[in-house]
N, C-alpha and C positions, 0 to 999 in steps of 0.2 A: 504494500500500500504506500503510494507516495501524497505526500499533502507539504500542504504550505508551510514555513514554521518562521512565524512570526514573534521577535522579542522587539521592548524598545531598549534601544544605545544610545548614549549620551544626549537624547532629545530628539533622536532621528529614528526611523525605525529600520531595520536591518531583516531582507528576506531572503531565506536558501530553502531549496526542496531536499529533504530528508527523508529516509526510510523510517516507519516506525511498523515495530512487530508488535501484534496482540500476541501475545503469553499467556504461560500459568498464572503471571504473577499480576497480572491487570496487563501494562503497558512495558513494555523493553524496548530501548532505542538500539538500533544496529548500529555497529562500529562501519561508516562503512565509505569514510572520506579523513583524510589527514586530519594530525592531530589539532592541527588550527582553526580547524570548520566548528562552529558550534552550533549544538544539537539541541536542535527546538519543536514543540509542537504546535502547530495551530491551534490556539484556543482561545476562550475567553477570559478577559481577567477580570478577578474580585480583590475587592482589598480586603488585607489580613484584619481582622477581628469583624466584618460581617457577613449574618448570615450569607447560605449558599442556598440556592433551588433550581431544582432542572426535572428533567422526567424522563424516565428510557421508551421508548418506544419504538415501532418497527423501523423508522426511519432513523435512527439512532445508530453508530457506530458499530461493526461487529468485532468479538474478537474473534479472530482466526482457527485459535487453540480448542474453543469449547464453545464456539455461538452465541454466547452472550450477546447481550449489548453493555455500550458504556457509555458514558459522558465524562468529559472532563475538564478543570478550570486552572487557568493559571492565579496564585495564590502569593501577594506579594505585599510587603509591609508599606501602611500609609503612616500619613502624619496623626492620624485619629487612633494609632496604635496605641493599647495599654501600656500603664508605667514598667508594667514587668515585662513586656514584650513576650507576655505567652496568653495564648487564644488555646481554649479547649471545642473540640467542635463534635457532637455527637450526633453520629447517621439516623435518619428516620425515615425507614420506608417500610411499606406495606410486602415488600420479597425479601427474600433472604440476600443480603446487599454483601459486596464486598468493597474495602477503600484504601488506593494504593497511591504512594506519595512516588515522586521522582525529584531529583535535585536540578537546577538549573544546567545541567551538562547532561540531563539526560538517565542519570542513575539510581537504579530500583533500593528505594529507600528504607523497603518495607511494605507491609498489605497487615489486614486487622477485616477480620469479617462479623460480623452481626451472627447471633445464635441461635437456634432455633427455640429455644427457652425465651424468648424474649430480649436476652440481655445485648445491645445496641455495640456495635463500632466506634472507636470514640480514637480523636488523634487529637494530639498536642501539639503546636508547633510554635515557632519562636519566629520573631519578627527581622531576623537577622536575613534573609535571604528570599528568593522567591520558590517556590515548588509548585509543581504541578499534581492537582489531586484528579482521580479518575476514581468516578462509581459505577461501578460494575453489577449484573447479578450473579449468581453461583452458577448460573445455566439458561438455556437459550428461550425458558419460559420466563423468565424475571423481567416484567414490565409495570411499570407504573411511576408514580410523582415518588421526587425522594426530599427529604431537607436537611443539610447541614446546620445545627444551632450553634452559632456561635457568643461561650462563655469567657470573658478575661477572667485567669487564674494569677491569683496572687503569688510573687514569687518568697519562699521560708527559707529561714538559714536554722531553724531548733527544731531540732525532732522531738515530737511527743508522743507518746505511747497510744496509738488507735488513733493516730491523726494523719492520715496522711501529706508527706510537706512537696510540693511539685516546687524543682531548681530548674538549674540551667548552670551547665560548664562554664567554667572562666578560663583560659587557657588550658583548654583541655583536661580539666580537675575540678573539682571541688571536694571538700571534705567538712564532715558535719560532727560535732561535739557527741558523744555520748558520756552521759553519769548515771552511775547507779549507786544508789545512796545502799543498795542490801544486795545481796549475792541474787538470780534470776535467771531462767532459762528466758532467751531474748532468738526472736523472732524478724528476719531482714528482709523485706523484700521489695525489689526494683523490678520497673517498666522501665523501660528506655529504647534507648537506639539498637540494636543488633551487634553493635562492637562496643557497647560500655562495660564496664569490667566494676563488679561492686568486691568491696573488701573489709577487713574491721581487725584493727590493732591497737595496742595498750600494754601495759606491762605483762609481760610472759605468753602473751596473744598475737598472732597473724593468721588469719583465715581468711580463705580466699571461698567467694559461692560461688556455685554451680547454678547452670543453666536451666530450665526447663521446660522451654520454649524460647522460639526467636524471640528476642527483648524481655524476656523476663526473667531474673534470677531471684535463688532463693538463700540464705545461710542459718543456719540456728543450730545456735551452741549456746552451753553452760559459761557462765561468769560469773565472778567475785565482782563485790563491790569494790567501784574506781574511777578512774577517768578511762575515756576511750575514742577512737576515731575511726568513722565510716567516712570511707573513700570512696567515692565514685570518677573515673577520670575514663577515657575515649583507650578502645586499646589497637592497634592497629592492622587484627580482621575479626573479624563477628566471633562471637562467644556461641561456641557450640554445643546443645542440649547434650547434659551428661546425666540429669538424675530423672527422679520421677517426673511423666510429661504433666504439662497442664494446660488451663486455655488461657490464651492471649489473645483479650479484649480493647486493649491500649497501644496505641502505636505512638510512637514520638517522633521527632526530626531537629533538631538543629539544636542538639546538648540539653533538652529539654526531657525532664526522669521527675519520677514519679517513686518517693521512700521511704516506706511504712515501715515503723516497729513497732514490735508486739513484746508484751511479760507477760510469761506464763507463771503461775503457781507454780511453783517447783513440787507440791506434797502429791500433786495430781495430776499426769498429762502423759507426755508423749517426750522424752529427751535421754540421751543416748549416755552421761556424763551429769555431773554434778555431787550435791551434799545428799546422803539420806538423813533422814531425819524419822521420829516414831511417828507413824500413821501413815509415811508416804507409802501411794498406788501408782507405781510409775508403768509407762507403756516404753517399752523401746522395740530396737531395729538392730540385729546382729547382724553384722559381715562378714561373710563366709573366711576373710584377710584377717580378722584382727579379733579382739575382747571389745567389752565394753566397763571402763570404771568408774564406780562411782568415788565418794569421801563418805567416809561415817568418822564423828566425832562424840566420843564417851566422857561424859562429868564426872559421871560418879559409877559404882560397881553395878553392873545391867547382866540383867537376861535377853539377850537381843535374838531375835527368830525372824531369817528372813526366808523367802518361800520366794522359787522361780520359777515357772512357767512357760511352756510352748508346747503348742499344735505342729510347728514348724521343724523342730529339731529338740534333739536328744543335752538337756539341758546338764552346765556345771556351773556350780556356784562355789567361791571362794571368798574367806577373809583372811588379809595379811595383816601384822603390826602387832608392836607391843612383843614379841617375842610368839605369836600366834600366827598358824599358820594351817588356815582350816579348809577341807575340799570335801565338797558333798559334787555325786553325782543322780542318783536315783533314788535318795533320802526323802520325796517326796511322792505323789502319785504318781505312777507307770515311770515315765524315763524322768520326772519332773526334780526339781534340786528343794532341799530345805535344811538348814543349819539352824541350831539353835542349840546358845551359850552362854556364858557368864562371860560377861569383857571388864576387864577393868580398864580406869580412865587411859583415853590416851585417844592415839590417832589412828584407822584406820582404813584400810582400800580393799573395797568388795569389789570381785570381779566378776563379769556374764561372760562365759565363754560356751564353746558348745564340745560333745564327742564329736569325732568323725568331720572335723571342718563343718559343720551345719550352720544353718543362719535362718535369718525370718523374725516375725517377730516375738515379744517374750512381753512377761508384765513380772513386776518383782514389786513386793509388798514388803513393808516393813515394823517391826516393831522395837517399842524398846522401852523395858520398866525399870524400874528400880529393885536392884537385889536385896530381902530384907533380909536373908539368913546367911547361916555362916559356912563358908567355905575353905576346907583345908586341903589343900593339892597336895602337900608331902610335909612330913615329920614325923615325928616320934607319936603313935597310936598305943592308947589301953586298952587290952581285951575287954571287950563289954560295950565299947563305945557307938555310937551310931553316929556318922554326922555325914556331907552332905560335898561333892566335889566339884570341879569343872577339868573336863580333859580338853585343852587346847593342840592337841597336836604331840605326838612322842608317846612318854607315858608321864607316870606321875606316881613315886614311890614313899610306899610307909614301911617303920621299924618299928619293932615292937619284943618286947623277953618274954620266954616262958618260963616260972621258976621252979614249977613242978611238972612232972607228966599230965597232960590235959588232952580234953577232944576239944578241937577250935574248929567251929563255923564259922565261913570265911563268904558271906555274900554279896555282889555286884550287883544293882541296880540302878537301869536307864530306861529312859522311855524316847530317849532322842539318839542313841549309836546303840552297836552291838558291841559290848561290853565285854573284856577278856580279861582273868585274874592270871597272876604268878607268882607261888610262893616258893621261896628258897633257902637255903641255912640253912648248916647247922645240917649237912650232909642229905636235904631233902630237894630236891625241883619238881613243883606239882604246876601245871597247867590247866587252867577252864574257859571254854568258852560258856556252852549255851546248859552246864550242869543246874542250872535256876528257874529253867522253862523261860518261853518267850523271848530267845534270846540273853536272860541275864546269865550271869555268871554264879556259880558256887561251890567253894572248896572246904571238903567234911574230912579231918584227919585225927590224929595223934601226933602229938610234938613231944616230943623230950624237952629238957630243959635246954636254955639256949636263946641265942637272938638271930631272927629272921626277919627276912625284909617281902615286902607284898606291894606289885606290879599291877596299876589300873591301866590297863591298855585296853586298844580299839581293833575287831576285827574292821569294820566301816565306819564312820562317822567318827564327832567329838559329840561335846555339850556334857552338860550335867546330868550327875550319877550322885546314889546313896553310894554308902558302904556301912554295911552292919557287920558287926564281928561278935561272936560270944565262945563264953570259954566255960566247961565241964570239968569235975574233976573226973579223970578218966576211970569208970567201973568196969571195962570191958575188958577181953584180954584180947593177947595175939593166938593167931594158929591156924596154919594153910589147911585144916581140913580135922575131921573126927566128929566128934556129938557134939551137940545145940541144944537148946533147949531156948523154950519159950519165955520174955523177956530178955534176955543175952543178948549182947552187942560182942561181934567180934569182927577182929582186924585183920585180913589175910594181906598176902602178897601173889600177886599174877605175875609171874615169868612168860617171857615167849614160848608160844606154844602147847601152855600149859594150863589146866582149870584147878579150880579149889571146891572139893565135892567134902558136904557135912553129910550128918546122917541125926533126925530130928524124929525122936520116939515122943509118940502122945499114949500117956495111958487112957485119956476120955477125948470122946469128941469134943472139936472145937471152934471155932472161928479165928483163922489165924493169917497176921498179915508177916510177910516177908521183902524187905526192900536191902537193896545193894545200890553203893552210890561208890563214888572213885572223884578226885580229881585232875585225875589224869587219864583214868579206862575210860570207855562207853562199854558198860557194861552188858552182859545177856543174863538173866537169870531162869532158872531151869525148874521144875521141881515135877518129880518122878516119884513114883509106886503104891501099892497097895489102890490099884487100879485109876489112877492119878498118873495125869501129864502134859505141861501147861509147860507156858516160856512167854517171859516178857522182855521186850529189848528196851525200847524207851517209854517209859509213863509218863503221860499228859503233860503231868505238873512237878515232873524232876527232871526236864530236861532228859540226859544220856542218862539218867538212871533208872534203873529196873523196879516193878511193886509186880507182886502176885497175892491178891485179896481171896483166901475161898475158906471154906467149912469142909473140917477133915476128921474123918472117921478115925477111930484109937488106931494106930498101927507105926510102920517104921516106912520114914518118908528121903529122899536122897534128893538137898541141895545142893545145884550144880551151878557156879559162876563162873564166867569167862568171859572172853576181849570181843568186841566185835574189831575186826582189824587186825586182833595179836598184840593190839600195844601191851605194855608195860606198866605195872604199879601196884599202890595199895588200894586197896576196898574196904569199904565196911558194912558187913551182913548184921543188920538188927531185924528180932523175932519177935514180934509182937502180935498182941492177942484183944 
């Protein structure tokens, strides 16, 4: 298509015929005469800040690419121009409209289309130059009247929170104050030109946003309270969509941007970084590349329980600091993370990461009370004592004497890890994990006299545990095997490969319970004759230990104990009735 292209020069007007192509984009000028020629289109002009109206119709321009039609106006600053030299002009037609700017040399500035939701085309421009706007519709049905409204927008040097502030470049920059009087997840977003570049730094800060559409960026991130500076300055080629897309409603031209910030609630949202604090419900976003960390900071001695979450990936939750160093991976439902512990004061950094490189999103909750009881991780323990721990990571060891031969119960209890004892001295090493049912721990022995020390350790998890201990004068005796009798507690030892068979005579029938416990065996207990033959390996509520409950006729009966496995140790057979 060849047409006329009329500008006015220095008070004369100046005419060359030029190629113009209909595009995807509205209008593109062809290169298609040296670099001296300048490249115009025949149009009409309006002066900058009043309205525009035109109407497409069959006699109306076609575009080549898609059939449309277009109209278009040449758009050039008078003397009646606003003090800020920026005009906002919002499209109004009855089609789905599209509105594409060009610069005075012919180049594709930008396009901004109207939505099917209602929500209108709108450009900004600045009175520094002239442009050529073209309204077009989506397709080669789009006819009707259309109207540019033209609003002077004031130009803002201070940004306020939900206020949107429209500038304009000054040699290719400008930069705008940021303070935050309290720490904030802060919220940045630009409309602009297609090559503006927005940024934000401050002590220990430089972050640069990402794109999301032509002309429109986004950034948010966690801050302390301080001083800080949003930069926006021209970059020298267009800024390319890197994150989530979105839609771009606002078009700009001539250094003219459009830049919102937002504060979020830190206890409630969506943000990837910052402080936890008790009650926050935070939403994040894991990258398959990295963790996500927050800050926790502790006053005073806490119970702190934080719970992680996702549909999206097989979640891990961590706290470092203070000498703690805690990792939950499926400590909550199905793959989900949950830790819960005693922190004392101090500083620390919770981490989201995932197994298997996974990512997607996550929510993590938190809490955090005041500890009121008392806590002792290691020292010197009295048989008898019950009091109450926290295992941060390692283990966490007690001593304690025996002065006389005694039977010592030795119990671990959690409700937040799975809980393992080790007692040793004094020529004994006894190990337990789940001898307590439900996972806790319990070790039932005979001590000589002497001092021993006792190991709270964690098959999975940390957090807080009981530990009860009690201590018996010991009535029982030792002996791998022979008679029994009802009430007797006796002490054997299992070697590899080997069993400890009693032999238990009742002169009258009776009701008679039999249990074997180890804290070292998983025990199997047995019990055979006088038409009798039963075997129990683990019972409900002892963990690896054995119970056989029945009514037995007078006669001569053969207990039989042994290893499930072959391990190694002592036991102890009590005959009760």
């Amino acid at each position: 298509m060849v047409v006329q292209g009329i500008r006015k020069v220095a008070g004369h007007v100046a005419c060359r015929p030029h190629c113009l192509l209909i595009g995807i984009f509205g209008l593109t000028l062809l290169a298609g005469c040296s670099e001296e020629d300048a490249y115009f289109v025949s149009a009409p002009e309006i002066t900058f800040g009043s309205d525009v109206a035109g109407e497409l119709t069959s006699t109306s321009d076609v575009n080549l690419n898609d059939g449309s039609r277009y109209d278009a106006h040449w758009l050039c600053s008078g003397s009646d121009a606003p003090e800020s030299g920026i005009v906002r002009y919002e499209l109004d037609a009855p089609f789905a409209a599209r509105l594409s700017v060009f610069g005075e040399q012919g180049r594709w500035l930008g396009s901004v289309s109207s939505q099917s939701d209602g929500e209108p085309a709108v450009l900004m421009a600045s009175a520094d130059a002239c442009h050529l706007l073209a309204v077009s519709g989506k397709d080669s049905s789009a006819f009707g009247p259309y109207h540019l409204v033209a609003d002077p927008v004031p130009a803002a040097s201070d940004l306020e929170t939900g206020q949107p502030l429209v500038g304009r470049l000054r040699d290719g920059r400008t930069e705008y104050p940021l303070t935050l009087e309290a720490p904030a997840w802060v919220d940045l977003a630009l409309s602009g030109d297609v090559n503006l570049d927005l940024s934000l730094s401050g002590e220990g800060v430089n972050q640069q946003a990402s794109a999301c559409a032509p002309g429109e960026q986004r950034l948010d991130t966690y801050l302390d309270a301080g001083e800080y500076r949003v930069m926006v300055e021209r970059s020298e080629a267009a800024i390319q969509a890197t994150s989530e897309p979105c839609e771009r409603h606002l078009l700009t031209v001539g250094g003219v941007h459009r830049l919102e910030v937002g504060l979020n609630d830190l206890s409630d949202g969506r943000r990837n970084a910052g402080p936890l604090r008790d009650g926050d419900r935070i939403t994040g976003d894991l990258q398959a590349t990295s963790g996500n960390a927050y800050t926790l900071v502790v006053e005073e001695p806490s119970t702190v329980t934080l719970e992680l979450r996702s549909s999206d990936f097989d979640t891990v939750l961590s706290i470092v600091g203070e000498g703690s160093n805690l990792v939950d991976d499926d400590g909550g439902n199905d793959s989900d993370s949950r830790l819960q512990t005693v922190l004392m004061p101090g500083d620390y950094r919770v981490e989201v990461s995932s197994y298997a490189e996974g990512h997607g999103e996550y929510s993590l909750d938190a809490s955090v009370d005041a500890y009121g009881g008392e806590l002792r991780n290691s020292g010197t323990l009295t048989l008898g004592e019950t009091f109450g721990g926290n295992l941060a990571g390692g283990g966490n060891t007690y001593r304690f004497e025996v002065d006389a031969v005694s039977e010592v119960e030795l119990a671990l209890d959690s409700s937040t890890f799975d809980p393992m004892l080790r007692l040793y001295g004094n020529g004994i090493d006894l190990r337990d994990d789940d001898g307590g049912g439900n996972n806790n721990s319990l070790i039932t022995t005979v001590l000589q006299p002497g001092e021993y020390s006792l190991d709270v350790e964690s098959y999975s998890g940390t957090g807080l545990y009981r530990l009860r201990t009690h201590q018996l004068d010991f009535e029982g005796r030792f002996s791998n095997g022979g008679e029994v009798a009802t009430g007797e507690v006796v002490y054997g030892r299992l070697t590899s490969g080997s069993n400890l068979v009693y032999q238990l005579v009742l002169e009258t029938a009776r009701d008679v319970v039999i249990e074997s416990t180890s804290g070292s065996v998983d025990t199997i207990l047995s019990l055979m004759g006088n038409g009798v033959s039963e075997q129990n390996d683990d019972a409900g509520d002892m963990g690896h230990g054995s119970r056989i409950q029945r009514y037995l006729e007078p006669g001569t009966y053969e207990i039989n104990v042994s290893s499930y496995g072959g391990n190694e140790g002592s036991v102890r057979l009590a005959i009760g009735d």
